[in-house]
C-alpha beads as a LAMMPS data file, in Angstrom:
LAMMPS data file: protein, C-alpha beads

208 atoms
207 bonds

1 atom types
1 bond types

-500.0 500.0 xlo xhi
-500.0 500.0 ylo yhi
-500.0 500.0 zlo zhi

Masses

1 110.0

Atoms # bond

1 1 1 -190.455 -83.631 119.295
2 1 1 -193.896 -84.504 117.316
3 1 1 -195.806 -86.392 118.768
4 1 1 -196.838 -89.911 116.984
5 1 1 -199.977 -90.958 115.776
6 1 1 -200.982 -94.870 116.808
7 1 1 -203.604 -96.230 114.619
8 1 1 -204.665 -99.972 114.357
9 1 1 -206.794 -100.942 111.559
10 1 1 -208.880 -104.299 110.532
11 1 1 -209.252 -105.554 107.280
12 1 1 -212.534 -107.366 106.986
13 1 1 -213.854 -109.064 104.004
14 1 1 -213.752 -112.530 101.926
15 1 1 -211.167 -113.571 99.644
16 1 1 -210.366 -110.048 97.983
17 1 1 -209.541 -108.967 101.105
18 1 1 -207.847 -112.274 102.117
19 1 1 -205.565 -111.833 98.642
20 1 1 -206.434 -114.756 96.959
21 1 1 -204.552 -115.655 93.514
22 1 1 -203.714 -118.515 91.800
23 1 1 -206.121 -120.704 92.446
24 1 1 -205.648 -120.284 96.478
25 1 1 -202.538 -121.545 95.986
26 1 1 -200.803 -117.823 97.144
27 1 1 -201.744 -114.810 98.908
28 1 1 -201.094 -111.140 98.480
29 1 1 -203.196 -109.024 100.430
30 1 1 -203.700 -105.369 99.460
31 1 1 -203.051 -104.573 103.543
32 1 1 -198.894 -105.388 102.391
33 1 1 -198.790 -102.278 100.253
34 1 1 -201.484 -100.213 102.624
35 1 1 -199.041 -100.818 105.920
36 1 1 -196.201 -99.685 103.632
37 1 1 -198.107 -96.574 102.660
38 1 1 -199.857 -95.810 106.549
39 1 1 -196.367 -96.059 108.840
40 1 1 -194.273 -92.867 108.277
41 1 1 -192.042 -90.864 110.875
42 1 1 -195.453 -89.407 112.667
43 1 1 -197.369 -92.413 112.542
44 1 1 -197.271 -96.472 113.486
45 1 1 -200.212 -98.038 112.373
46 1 1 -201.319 -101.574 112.845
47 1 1 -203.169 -103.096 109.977
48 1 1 -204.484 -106.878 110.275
49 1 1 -206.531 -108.826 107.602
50 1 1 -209.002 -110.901 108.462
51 1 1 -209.988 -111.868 105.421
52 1 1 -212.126 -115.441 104.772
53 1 1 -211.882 -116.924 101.556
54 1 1 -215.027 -118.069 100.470
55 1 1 -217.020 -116.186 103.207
56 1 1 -220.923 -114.323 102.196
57 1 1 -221.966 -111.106 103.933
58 1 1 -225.364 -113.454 104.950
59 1 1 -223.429 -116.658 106.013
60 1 1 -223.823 -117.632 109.675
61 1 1 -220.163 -116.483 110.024
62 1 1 -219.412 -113.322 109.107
63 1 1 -221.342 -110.881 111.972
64 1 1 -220.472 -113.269 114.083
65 1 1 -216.168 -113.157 113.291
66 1 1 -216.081 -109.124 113.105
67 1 1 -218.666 -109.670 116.460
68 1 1 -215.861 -111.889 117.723
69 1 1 -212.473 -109.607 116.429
70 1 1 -213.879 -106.173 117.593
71 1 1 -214.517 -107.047 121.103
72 1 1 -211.771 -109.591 121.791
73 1 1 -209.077 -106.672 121.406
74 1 1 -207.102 -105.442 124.254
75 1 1 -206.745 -102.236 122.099
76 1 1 -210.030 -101.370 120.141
77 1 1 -209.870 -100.638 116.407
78 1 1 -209.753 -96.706 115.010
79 1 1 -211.018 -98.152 111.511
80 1 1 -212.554 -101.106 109.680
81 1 1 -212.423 -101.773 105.999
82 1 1 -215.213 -103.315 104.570
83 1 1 -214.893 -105.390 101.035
84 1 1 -217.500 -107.778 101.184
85 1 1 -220.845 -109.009 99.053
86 1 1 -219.250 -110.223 96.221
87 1 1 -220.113 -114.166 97.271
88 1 1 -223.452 -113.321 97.683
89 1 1 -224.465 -111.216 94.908
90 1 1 -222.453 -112.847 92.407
91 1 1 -221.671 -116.567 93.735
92 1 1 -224.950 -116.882 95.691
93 1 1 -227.123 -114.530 93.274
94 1 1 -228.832 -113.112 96.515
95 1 1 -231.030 -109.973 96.421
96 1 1 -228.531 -106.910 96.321
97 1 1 -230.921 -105.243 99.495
98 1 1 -231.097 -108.312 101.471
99 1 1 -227.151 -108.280 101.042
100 1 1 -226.753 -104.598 102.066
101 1 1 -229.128 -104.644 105.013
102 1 1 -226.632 -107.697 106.298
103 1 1 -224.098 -105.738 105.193
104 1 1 -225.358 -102.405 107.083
105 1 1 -225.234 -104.760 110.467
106 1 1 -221.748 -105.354 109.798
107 1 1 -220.754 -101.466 109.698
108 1 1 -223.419 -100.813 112.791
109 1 1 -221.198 -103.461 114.874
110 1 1 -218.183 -101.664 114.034
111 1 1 -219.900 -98.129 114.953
112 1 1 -221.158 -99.735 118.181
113 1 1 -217.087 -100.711 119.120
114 1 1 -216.217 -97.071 118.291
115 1 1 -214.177 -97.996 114.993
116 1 1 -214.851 -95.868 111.922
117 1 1 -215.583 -97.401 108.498
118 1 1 -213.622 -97.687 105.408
119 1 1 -216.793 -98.806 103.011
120 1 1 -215.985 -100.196 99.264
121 1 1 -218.057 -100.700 96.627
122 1 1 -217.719 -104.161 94.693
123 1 1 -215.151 -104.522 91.729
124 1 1 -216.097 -106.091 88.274
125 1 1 -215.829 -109.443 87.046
126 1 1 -215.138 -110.642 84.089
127 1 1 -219.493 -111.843 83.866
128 1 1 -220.429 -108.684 81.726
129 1 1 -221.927 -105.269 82.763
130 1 1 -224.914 -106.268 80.762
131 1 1 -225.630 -109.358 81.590
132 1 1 -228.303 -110.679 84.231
133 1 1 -226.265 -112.232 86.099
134 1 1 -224.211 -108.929 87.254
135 1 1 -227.700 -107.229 88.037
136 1 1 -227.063 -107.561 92.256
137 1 1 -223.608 -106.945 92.544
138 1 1 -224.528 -103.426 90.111
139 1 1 -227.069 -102.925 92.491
140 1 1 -225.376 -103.455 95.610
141 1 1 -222.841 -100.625 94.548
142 1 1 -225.608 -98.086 93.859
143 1 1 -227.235 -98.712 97.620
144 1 1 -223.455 -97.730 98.939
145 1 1 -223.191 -95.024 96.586
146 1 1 -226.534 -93.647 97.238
147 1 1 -227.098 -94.462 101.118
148 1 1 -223.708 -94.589 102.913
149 1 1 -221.657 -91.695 100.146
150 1 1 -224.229 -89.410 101.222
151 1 1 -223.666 -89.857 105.274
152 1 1 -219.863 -89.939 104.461
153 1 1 -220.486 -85.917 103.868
154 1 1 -222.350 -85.164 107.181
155 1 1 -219.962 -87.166 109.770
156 1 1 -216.469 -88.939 109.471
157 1 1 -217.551 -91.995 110.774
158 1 1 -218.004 -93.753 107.676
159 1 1 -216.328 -93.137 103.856
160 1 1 -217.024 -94.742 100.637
161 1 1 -214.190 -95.858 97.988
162 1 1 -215.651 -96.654 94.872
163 1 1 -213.592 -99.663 93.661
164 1 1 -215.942 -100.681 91.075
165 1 1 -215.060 -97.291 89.391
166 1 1 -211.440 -97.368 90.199
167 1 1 -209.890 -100.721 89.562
168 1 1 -211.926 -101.789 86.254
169 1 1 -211.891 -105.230 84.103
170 1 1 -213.837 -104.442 81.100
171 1 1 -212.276 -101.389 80.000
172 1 1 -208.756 -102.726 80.586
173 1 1 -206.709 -103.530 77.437
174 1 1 -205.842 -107.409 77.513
175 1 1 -201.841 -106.461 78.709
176 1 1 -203.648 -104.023 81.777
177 1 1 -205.934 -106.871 82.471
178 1 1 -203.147 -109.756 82.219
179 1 1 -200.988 -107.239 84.970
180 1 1 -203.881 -106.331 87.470
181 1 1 -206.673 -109.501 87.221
182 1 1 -205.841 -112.804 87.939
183 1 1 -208.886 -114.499 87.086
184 1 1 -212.975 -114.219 87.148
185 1 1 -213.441 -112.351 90.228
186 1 1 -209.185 -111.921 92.007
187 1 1 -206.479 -109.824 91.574
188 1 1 -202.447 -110.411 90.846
189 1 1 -200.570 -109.187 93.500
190 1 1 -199.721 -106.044 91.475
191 1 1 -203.792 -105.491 91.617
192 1 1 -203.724 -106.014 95.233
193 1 1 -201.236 -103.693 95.284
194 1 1 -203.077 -101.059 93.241
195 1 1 -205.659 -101.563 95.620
196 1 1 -203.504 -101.043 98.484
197 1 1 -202.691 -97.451 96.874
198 1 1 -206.456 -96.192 96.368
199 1 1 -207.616 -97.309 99.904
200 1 1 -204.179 -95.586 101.360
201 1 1 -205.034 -92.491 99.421
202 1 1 -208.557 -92.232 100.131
203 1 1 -208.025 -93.134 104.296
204 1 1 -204.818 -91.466 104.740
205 1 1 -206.640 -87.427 104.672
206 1 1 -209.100 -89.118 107.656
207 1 1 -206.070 -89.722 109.752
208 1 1 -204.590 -86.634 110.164

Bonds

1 1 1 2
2 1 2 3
3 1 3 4
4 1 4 5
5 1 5 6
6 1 6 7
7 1 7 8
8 1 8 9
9 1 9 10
10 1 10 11
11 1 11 12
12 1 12 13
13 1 13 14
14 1 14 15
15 1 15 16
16 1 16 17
17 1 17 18
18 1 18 19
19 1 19 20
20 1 20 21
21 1 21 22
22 1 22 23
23 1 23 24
24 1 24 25
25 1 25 26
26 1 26 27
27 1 27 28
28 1 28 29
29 1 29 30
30 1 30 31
31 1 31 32
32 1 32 33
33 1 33 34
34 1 34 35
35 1 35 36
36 1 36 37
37 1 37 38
38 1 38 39
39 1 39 40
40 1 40 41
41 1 41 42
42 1 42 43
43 1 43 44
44 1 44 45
45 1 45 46
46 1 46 47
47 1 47 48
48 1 48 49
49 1 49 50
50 1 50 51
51 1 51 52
52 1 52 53
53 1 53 54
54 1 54 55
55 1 55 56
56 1 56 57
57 1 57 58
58 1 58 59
59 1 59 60
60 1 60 61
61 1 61 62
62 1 62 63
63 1 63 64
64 1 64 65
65 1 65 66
66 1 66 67
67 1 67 68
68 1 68 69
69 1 69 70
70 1 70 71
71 1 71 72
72 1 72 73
73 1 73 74
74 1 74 75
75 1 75 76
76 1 76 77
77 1 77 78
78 1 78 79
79 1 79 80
80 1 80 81
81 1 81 82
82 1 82 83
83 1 83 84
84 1 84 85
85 1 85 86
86 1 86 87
87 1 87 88
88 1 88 89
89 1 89 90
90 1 90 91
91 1 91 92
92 1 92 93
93 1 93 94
94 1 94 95
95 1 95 96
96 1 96 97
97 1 97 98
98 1 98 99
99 1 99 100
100 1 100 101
101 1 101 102
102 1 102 103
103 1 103 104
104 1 104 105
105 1 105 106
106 1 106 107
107 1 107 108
108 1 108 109
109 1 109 110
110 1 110 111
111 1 111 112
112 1 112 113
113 1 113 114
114 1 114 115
115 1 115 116
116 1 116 117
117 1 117 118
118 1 118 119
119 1 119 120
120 1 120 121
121 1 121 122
122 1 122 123
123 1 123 124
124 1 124 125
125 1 125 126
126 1 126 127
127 1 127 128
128 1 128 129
129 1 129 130
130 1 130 131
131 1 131 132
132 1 132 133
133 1 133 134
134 1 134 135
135 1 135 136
136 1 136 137
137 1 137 138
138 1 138 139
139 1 139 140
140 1 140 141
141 1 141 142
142 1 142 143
143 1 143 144
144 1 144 145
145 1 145 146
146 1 146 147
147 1 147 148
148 1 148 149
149 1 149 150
150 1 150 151
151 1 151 152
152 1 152 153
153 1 153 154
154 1 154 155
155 1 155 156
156 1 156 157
157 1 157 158
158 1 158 159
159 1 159 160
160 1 160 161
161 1 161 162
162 1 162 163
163 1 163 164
164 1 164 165
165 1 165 166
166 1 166 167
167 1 167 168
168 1 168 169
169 1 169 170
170 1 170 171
171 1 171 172
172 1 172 173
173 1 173 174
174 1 174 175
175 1 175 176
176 1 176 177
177 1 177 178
178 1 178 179
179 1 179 180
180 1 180 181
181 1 181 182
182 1 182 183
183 1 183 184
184 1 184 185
185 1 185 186
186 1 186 187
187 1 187 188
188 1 188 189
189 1 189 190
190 1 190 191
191 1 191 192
192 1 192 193
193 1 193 194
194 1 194 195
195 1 195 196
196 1 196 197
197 1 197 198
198 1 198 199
199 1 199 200
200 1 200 201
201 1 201 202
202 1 202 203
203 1 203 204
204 1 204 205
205 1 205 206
206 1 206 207
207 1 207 208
């Protein structure tokens, strides 16, 4: 008999991660369609969320919670995903390299707990490409891009998925957008789902 794989995941981020829609009135996180995807006949993985509405990458809370959720586990964490910055660099309007060098502590404390590290770059909102105020969050995704893509090819302990490439906004026709975006900045659940599906297909290869 094959032997099965046992995998348990976190989901760590703010309210894309935490699925918020319709005004916070419902929640459909994009772990629902990633545990469908992960747990097949040779594998049982555990995926929580712990997703935080609301929550910036340089609040006084976030280190702290992942701090708090990697080392209170009985059984430690194989991976982390990482969706976060979008409250600072678009909310907060905070310096896309003060962001990632907060955010780079984040991935470090998951590194130091032994989990590896799902990192994804920031999806659109519906502010423009061009216009100022989308300048951090633009920026933010080239630092990932440029500084963790690169280490993604020299060990496994950390991979990149390129959301801002892969779920657009802008380019959507107004029936694609009506389906996948729920408002400035969220998803429908069918977006979350969509989600779901990309981070499954990009993680799933690792896992083997």
């Amino acid at each position: 008999m094959a032997s099965v794989l046992r995998l348990r995941i976190l989901a760590f981020g703010a309210s894309l991660t935490e699925g918020y829609y319709s005004d916070g009135l419902s929640f459909h996180p994009y772990t629902i369609r990633l545990s469908q995807l992960l747990n097949s006949s040779n594998k049982i993985v555990e995926v929580d969320n712990a997703g935080l509405s609301g929550e910036a990458v340089l609040s006084s809370t976030m280190l702290p919670r992942l701090k708090k959720l990697l080392s209170s586990t009985t059984n430690k964490y194989d991976w982390v995903l990482i969706l976060a910055g979008t409250n600072d660099t678009m909310r907060d309007q905070v310096k896309a390299n003060l962001v990632f060098d907060g955010y780079k502590l984040l991935i470090n404390e998951c590194h130091k707990h032994g989990a590896r590290v799902l990192s994804m770059t920031l999806p659109e909102t519906t502010c423009p490409r061009e216009s100022p105020f989308d300048k951090e969050r633009q920026e933010f995704n080239r630092l990932i891009r440029e500084e963790l893509a690169p280490k993604a090819n020299d060990n496994d302990n950390i991979i990149v998925l390129d959301v801002d490439r892969l779920v657009p906004l802008h380019s959507l026709s107004n029936h694609e957008r009506e389906l996948t975006w729920d408002d400035e900045l969220h998803l429908t659940p069918k977006g979350y789902d969509q989600l779901g599906q990309l981070i499954y297909e990009t993680l799933n290869p690792h896992l083997l």
